[in-house]
C-alpha atoms as a printed R data frame, in Angstrom:
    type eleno elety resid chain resno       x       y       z
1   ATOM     1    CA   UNK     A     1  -7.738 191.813 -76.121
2   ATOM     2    CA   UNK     A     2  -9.397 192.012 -73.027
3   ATOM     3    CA   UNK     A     3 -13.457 192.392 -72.958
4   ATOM     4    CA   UNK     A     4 -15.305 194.424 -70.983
5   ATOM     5    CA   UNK     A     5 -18.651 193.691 -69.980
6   ATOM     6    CA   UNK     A     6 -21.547 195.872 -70.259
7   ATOM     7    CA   UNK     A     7 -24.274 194.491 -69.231
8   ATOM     8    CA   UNK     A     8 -26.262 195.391 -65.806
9   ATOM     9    CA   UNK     A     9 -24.727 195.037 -62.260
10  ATOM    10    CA   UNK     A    10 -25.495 192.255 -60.448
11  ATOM    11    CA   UNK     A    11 -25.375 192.824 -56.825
12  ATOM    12    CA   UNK     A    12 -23.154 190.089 -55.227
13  ATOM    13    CA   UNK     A    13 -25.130 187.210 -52.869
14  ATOM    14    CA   UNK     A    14 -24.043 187.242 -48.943
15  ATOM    15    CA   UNK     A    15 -24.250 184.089 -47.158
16  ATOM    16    CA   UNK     A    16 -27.277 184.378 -43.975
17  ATOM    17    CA   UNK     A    17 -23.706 184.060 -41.516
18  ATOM    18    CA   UNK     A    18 -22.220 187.213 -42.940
19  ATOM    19    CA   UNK     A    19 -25.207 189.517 -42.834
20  ATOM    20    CA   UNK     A    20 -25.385 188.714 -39.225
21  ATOM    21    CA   UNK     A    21 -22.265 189.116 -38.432
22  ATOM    22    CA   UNK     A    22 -22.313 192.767 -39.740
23  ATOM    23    CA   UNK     A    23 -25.625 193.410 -38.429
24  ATOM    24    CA   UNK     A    24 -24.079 192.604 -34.926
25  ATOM    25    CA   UNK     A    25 -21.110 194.382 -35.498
26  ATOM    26    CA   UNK     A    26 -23.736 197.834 -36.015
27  ATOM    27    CA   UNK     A    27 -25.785 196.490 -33.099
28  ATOM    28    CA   UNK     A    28 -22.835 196.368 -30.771
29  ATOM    29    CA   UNK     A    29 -21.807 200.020 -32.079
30  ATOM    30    CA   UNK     A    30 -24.815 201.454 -31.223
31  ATOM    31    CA   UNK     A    31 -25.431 200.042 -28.029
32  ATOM    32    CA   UNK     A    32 -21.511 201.420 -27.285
33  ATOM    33    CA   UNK     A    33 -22.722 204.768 -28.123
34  ATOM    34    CA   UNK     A    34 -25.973 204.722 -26.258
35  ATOM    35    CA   UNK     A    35 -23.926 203.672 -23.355
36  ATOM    36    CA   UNK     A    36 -21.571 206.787 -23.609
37  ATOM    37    CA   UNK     A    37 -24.413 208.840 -24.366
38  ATOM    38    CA   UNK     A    38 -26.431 207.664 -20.974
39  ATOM    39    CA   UNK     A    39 -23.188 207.701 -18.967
40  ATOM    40    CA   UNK     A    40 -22.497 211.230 -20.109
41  ATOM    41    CA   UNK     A    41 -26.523 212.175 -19.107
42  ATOM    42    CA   UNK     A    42 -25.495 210.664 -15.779
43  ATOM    43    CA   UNK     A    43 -22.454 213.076 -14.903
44  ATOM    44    CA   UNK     A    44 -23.839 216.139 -16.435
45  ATOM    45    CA   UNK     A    45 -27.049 215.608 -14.001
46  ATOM    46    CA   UNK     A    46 -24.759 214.693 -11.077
47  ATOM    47    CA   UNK     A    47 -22.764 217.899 -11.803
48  ATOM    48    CA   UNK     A    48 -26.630 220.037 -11.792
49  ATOM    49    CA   UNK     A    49 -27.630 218.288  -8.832
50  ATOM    50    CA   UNK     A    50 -23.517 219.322  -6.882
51  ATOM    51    CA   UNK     A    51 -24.299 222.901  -8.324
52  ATOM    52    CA   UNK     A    52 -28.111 222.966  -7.109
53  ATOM    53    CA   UNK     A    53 -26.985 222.169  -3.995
54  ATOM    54    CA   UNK     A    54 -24.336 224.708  -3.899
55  ATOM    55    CA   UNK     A    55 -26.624 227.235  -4.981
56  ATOM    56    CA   UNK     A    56 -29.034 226.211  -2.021
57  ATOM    57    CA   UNK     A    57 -26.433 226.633   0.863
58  ATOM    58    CA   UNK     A    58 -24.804 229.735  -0.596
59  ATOM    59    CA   UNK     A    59 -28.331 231.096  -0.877
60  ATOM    60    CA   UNK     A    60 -29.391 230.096   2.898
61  ATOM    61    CA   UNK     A    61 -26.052 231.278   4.166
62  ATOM    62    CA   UNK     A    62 -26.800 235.244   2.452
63  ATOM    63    CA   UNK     A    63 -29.960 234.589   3.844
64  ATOM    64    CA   UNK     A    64 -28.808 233.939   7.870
65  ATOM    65    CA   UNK     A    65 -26.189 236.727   7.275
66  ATOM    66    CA   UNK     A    66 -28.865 239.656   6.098
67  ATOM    67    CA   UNK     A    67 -30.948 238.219   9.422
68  ATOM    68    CA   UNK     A    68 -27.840 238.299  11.422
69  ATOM    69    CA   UNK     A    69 -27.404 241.925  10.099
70  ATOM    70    CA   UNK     A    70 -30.870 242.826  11.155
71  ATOM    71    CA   UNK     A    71 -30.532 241.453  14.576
72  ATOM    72    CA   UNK     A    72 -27.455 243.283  14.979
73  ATOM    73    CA   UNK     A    73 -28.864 246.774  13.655
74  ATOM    74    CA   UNK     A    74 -31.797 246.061  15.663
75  ATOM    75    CA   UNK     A    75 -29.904 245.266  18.871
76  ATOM    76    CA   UNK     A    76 -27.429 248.665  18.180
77  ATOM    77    CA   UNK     A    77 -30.534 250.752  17.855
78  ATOM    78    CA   UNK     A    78 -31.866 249.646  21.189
79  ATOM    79    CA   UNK     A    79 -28.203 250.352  22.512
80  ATOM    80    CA   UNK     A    80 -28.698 254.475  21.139
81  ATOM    81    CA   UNK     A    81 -31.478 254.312  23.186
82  ATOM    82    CA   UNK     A    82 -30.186 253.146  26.806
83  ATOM    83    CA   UNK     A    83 -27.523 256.255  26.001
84  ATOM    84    CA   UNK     A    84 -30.722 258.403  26.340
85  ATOM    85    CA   UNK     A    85 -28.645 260.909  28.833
86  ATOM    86    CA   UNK     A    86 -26.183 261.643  25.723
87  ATOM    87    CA   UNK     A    87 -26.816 264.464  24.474
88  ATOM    88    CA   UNK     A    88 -27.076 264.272  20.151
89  ATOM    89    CA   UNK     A    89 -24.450 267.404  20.267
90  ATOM    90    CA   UNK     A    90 -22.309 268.790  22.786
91  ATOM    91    CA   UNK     A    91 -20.497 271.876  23.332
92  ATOM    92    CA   UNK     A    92 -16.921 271.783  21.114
93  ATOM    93    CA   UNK     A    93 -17.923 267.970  19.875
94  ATOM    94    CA   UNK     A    94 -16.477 266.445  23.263
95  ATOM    95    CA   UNK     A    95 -17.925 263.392  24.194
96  ATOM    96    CA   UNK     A    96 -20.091 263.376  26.915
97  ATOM    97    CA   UNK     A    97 -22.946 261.457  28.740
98  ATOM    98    CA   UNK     A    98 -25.327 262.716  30.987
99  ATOM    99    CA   UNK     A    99 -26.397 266.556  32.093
100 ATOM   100    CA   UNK     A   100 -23.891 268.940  30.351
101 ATOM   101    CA   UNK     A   101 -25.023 271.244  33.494
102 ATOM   102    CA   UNK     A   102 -23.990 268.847  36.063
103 ATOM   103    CA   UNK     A   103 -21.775 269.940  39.284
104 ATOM   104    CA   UNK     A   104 -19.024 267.128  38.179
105 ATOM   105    CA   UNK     A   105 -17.547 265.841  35.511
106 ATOM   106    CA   UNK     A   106 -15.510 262.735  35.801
107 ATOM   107    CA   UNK     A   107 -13.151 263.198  33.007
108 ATOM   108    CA   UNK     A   108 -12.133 259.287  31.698
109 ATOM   109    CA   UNK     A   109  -8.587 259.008  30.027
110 ATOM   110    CA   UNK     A   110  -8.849 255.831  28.635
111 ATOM   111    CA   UNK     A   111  -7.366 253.375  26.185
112 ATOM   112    CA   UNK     A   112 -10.113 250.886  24.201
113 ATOM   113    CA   UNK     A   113  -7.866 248.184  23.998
114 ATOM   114    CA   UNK     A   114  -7.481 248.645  28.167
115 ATOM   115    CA   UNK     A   115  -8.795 245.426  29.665
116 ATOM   116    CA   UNK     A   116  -9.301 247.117  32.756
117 ATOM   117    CA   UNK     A   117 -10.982 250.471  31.296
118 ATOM   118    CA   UNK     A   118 -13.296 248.010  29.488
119 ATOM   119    CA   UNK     A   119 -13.971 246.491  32.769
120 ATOM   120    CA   UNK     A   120 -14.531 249.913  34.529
121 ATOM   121    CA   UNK     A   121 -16.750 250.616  31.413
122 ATOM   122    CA   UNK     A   122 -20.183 249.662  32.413
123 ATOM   123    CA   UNK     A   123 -19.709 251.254  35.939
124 ATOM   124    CA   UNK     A   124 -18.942 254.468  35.137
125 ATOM   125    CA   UNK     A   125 -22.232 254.864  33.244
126 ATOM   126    CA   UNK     A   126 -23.900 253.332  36.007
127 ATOM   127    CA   UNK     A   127 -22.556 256.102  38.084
128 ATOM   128    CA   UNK     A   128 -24.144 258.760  35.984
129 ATOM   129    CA   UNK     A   129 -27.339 257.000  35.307
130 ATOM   130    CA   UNK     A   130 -27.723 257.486  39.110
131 ATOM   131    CA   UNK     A   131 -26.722 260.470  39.924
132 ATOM   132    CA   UNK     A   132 -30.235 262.483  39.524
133 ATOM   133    CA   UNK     A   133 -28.171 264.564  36.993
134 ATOM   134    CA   UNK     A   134 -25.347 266.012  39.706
135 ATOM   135    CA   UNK     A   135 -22.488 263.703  37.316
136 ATOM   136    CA   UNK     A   136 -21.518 263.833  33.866
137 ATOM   137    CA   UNK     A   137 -18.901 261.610  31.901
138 ATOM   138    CA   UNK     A   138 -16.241 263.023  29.508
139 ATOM   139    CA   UNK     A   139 -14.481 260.637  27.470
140 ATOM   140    CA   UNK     A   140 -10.532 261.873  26.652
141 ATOM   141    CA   UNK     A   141  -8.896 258.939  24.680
142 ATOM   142    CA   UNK     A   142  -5.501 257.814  26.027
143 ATOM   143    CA   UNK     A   143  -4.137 255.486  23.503
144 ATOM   144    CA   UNK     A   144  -1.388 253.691  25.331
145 ATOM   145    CA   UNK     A   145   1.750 252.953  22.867
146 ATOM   146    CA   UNK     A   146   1.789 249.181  23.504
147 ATOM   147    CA   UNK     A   147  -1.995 248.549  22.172
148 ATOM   148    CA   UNK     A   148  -1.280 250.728  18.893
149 ATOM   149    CA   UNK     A   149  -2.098 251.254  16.157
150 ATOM   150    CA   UNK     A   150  -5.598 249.255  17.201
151 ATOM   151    CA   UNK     A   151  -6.138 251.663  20.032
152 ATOM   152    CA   UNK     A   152  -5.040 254.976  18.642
153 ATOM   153    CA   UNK     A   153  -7.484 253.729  15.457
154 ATOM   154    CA   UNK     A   154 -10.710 253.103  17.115
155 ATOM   155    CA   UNK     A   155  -9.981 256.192  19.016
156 ATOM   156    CA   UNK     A   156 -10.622 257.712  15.668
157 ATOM   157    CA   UNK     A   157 -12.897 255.778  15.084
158 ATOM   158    CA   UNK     A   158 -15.366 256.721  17.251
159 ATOM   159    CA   UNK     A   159 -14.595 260.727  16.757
160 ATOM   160    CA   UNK     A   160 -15.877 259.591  12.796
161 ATOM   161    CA   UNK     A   161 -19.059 258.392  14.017
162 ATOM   162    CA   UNK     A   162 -19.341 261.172  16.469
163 ATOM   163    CA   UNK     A   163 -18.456 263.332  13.680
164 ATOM   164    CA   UNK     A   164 -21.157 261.599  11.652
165 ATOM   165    CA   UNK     A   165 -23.915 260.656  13.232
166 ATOM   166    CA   UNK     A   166 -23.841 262.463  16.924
167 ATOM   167    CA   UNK     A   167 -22.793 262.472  20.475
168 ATOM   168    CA   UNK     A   168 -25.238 260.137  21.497
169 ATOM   169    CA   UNK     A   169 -24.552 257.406  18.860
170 ATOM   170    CA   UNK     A   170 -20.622 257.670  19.266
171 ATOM   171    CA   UNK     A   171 -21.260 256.618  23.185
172 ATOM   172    CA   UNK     A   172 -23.281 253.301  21.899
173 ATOM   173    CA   UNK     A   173 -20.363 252.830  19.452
174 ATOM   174    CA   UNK     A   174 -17.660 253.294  21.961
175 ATOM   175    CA   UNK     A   175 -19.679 250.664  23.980
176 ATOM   176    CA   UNK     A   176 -19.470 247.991  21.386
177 ATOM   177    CA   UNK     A   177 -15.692 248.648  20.548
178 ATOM   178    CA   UNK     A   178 -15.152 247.609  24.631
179 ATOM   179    CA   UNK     A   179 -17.871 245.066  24.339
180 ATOM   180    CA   UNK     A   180 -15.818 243.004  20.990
181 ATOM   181    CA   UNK     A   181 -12.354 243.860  21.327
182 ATOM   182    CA   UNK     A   182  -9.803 241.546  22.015
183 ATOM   183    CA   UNK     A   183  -8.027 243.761  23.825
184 ATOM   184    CA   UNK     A   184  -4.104 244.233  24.612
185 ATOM   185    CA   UNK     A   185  -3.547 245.584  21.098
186 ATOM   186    CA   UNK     A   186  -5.876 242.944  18.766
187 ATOM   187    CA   UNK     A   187  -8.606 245.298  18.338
188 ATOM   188    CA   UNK     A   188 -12.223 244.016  16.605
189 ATOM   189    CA   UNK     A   189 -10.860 243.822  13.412
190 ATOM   190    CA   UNK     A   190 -11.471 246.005  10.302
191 ATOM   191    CA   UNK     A   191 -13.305 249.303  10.956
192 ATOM   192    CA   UNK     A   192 -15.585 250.282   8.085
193 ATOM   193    CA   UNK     A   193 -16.688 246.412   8.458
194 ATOM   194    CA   UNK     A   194 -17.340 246.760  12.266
195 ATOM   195    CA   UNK     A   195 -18.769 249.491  11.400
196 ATOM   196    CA   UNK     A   196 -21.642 248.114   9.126
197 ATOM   197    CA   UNK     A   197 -22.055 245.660  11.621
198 ATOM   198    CA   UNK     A   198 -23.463 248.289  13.551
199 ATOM   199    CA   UNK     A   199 -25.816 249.688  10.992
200 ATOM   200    CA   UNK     A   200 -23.688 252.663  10.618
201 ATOM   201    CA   UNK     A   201 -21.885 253.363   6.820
202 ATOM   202    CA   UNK     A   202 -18.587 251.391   6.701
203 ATOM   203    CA   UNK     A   203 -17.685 254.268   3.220
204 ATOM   204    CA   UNK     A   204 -17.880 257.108   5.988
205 ATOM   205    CA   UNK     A   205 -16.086 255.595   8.335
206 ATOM   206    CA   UNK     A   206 -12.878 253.978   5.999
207 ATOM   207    CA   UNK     A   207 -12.929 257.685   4.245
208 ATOM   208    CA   UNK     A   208 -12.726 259.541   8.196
209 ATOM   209    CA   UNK     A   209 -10.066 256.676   8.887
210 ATOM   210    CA   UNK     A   210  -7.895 257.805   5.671
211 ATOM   211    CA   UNK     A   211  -7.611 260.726   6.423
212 ATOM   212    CA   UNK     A   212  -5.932 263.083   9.064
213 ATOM   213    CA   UNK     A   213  -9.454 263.945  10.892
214 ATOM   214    CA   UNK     A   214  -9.496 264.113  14.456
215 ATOM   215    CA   UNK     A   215  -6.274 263.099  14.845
216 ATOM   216    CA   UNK     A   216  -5.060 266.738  16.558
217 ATOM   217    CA   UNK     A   217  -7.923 266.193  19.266
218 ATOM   218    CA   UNK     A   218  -6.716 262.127  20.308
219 ATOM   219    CA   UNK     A   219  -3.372 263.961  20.566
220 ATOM   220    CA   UNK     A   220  -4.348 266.570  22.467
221 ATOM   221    CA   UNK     A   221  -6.226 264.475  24.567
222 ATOM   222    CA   UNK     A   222  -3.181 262.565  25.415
223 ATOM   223    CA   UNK     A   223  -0.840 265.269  25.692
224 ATOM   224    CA   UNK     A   224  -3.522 266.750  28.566
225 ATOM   225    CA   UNK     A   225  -3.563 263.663  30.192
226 ATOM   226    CA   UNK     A   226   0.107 263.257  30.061
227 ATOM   227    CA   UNK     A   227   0.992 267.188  31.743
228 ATOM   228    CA   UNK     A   228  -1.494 265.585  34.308
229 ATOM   229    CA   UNK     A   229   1.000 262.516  35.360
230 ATOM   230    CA   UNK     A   230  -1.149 259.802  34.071
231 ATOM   231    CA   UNK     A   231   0.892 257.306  32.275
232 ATOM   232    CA   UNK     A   232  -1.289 254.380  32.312
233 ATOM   233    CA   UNK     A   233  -5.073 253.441  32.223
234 ATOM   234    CA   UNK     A   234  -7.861 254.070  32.768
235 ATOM   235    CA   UNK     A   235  -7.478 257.608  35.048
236 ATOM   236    CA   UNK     A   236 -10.068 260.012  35.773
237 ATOM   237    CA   UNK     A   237 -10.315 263.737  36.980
238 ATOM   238    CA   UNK     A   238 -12.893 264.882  38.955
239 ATOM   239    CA   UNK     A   239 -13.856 268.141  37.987
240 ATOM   240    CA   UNK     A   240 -15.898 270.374  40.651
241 ATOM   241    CA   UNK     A   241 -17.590 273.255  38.530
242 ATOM   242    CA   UNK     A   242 -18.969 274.660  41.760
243 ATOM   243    CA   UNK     A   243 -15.577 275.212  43.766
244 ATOM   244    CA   UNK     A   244 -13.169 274.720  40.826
245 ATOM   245    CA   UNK     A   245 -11.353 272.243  42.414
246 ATOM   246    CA   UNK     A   246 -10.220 269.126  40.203
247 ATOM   247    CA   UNK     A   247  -9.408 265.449  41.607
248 ATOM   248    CA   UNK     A   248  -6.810 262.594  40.326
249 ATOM   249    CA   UNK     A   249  -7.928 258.711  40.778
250 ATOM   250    CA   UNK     A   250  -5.953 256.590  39.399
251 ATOM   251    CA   UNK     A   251  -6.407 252.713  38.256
252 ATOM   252    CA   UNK     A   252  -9.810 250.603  38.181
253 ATOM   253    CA   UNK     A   253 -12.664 251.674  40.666
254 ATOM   254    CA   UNK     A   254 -15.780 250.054  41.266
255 ATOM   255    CA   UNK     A   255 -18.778 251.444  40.928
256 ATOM   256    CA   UNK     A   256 -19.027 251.645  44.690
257 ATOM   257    CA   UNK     A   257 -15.694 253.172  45.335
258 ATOM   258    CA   UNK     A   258 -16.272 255.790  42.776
259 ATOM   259    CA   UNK     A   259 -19.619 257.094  44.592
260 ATOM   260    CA   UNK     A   260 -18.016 256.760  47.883
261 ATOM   261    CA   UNK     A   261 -15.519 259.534  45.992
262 ATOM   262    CA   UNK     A   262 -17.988 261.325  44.941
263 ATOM   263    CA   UNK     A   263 -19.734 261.733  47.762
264 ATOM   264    CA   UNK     A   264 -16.861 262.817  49.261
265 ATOM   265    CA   UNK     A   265 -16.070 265.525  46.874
266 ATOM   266    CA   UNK     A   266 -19.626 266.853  47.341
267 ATOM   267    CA   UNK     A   267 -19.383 267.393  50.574
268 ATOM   268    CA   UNK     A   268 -16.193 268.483  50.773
């Protein structure tokens, strides 16, 4: 019969070595853990400090693009104004610059993506800006097939902001499309985006581009130039609204050669 004893519990004695040992054993467990815990403190304030200084550059670079925006709105608006001689509107929306009542018109068929007509650019103004109001500029667009669909595309892109904002603002626009093209057929790259670059609504312009606006007047333009026996760029026609008479030049003029022309016509 076996006997079972009843009497209290007595806990069991542990030699000195063995309570050491386990206290050790904890001691060494918890200093493992408060190692993980410190090395995982570590990374997680590594990865704040990577995304803090993320933060920082994206932050400074928004901040040097809205100033580059400004400078660039700022610099287009002082553009409007050295196309003072534009008229804001202009008899059947043609684009013009200088006296609407002038004796001559020298009728431009040009191509944006024309190195040469962006080249001839900046003298053709010239020749109107001193003219004492006798010369006027028409601008007919003469997309050549070889630079499309860039050319035939900023064509229209310059009727939209004529169409939305003026005469007067579409001649600083045309400027910039000749001052940042590539040319040849590269263009400046996406519209409504060159167009905000500008200050001017990139919506309007991508919602002009889509659809079938001004399209019948680029063609027309080219389909006059064409019955004219221009086939290349840039070409102009002189117009004389005093005798009637009309002049053909063909190819890149200088400044120079172009007055020498027009003096010629004027006292002709």
């Amino acid at each position: 019969m076996v006997k079972i004893y009843s009497g209290p519990f007595v806990m069991p004695k542990l030699s000195q070595v063995a309570v050491f040992a386990a206290l050790g054993v904890l001691s060494l467990s918890h200093a493992h853990q408060f190692s993980e815990i410190k090395a995982l403190k570590q990374r997680q304030s590594q990865v704040t400090q990577t995304l803090t200084s993320n933060e920082v550059v994206s932050i400074v670079d928004q901040r040097l693009d809205l100033a580059e925006q400004r400078l660039a709105k700022h610099a287009f608006q002082t553009l409007i104004g050295e196309y003072e001689l534009a008229s804001p509107r202009t008899p059947d929306d043609r684009l013009v610059y200088g006296n609407l009542n002038a004796r001559l018109t020298m009728q431009e068929f040009s191509d944006i993506e024309c190195p040469f007509c962006r080249k001839m650019h900046g003298g053709l103004k010239s020749v109107v800006d001193n003219s004492s109001g006798v010369v006027n500029w028409e601008f007919k667009h003469f997309p050549l097939s070889g630079h499309n669909p860039a050319a035939a595309m900023q064509a229209k892109a310059v009727e939209c902001v004529r169409e939305s904002y003026g005469n007067q603002v579409a001649w600083a626009a045309l400027d910039q499309f000749f001052e940042k093209t590539r040319s040849n057929g590269q263009g400046v790259g996406d519209l409504p985006t060159f167009a905000r670059s500008m200050g001017l609504s990139g919506k309007a312009i991508e919602l002009c581009l889509d659809s079938d606006a001004h399209e019948d007047r680029i063609s027309g333009d080219y389909r006059e130039g064409s019955k004219l026996g221009i086939t290349g760029t840039p070409a102009l026609r002189i117009l004389d609204h005093k005798t009637g008479r009309d002049y053909l030049i063909k190819g890149y003029k200088t400044p120079e050669q172009l007055t020498q022309a027009l003096q010629q016509i004027l006292g002709s």
